[in-house]
N, C-alpha and C positions, 0 to 999 in steps of 0.2 A: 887201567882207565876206570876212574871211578863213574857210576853210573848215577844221576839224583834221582831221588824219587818225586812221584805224581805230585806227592800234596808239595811238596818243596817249589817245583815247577810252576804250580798252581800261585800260588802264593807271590812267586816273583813277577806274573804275569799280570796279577793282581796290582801289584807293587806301580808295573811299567805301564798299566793303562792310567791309574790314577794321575802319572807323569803326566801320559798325555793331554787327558780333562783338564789338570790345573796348565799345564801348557797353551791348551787351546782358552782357556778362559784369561790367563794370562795375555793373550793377543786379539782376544777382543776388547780386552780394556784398555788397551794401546790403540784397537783399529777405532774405539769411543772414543779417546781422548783426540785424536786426530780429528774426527767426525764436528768434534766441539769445537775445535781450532777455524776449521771449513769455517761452520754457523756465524760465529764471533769476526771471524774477519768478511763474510758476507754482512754483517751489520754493519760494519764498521765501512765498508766502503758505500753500502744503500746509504745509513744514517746522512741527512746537510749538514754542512760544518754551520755550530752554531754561530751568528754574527754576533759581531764587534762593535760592544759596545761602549762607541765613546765621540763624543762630541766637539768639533769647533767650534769653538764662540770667538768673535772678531768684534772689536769693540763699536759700538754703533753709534756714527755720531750724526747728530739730526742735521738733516739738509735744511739749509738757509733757504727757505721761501721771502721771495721778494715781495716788498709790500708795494702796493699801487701809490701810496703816497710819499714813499722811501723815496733820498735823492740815489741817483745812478752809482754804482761804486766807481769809484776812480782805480784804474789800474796802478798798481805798484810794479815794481820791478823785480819782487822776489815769484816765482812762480810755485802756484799752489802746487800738491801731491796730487797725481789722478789717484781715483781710487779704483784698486785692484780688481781685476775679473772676480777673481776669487777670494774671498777672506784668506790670510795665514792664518795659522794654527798658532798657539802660543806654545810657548817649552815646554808647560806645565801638560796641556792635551797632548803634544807628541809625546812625549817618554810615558805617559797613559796605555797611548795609542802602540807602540815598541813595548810596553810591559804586556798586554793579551797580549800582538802577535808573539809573542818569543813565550809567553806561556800557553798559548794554541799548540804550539810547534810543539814544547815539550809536553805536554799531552800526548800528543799524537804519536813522537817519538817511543816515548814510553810505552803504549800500548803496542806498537809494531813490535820493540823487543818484545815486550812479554807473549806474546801470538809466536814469536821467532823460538822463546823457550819452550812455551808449550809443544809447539811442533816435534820440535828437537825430542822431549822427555817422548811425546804421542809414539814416536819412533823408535826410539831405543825400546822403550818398554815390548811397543808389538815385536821387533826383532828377537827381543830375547824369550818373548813368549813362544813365537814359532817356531825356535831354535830347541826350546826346553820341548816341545810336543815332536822334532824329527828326530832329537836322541833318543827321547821315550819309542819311539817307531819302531826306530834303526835297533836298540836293544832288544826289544821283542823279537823279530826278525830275527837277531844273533841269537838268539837261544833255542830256537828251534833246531833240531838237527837236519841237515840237508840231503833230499836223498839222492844216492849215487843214482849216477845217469846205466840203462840196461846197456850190456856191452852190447858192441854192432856185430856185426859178424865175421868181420878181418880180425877184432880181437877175442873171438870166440878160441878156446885151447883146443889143440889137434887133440884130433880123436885117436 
């Protein structure tokens, strides 16, 4: 059994703490990125969704005031159009009005994936950083030699 020496030892342990520093700093740039991910999607939910902006215009047509000298209008038999509670919208403002919502949404879509990769990478990264600083651990540990436990006294050799 080969035996190493001190400085050899020394050196490896050297080796396997560094592990662990670039390990642990490795997982906290994971447990930051994470940390950023939190922030960013705390804004993202505070932030108002900006309004939409876009307009109906209904075409306006001036109301007939009666004059006091005018004769009575005679009814016909075709019957006028009431006019609507509400203005329509024309083509032109609705497919406006359908172009923001649909590019609100894909905004908004967009940012969730990219919050969802963030995450994703924030995570892989701290795992493998914690993982890289308990082999460095678990190594050190392994190289230390283990001392035999003191025999009891049932396995003490007859006298």
């Amino acid at each position: 059994m080969s035996v190493q020496s001190h400085s050899s030892r020394v050196a490896d342990n050297t080796v396997r703490l560094s592990g662990a520093l670039i390990g642990l700093g490795v997982f906290f740039v994971g447990v930051g990125l994470l940390f950023g991910v939190y922030r960013l999607a705390q804004t993202l939910f505070e932030t108002p969704a900006p309004p939409l902006r876009f307009s109906v215009t209904s075409p306006a047509a001036p109301s007939p005031t009666p004059s006091p000298t005018a004769p009575a209008a005679r009814p016909t038999g075709v019957p006028s159009p009431l006019p609507s509670a509400t203005p329509s919208a024309t083509p032109s403002a609705t497919s406006d009005a359908i172009s923001q919502v649909s590019n609100s949404l894909l905004g908004f879509a967009r940012q969730w994936l990219l919050l969802l990769l963030m995450c994703i990478a924030g995570s892989f990264i701290a795992s493998r950083g914690i993982e890289l600083f308990f082999r460095a651990c678990a190594a050190m540990t392994a190289g230390r030699p283990t001392p035999s436990p003191a025999p009891s006294e049932n396995e003490k050799a007859p006298e």
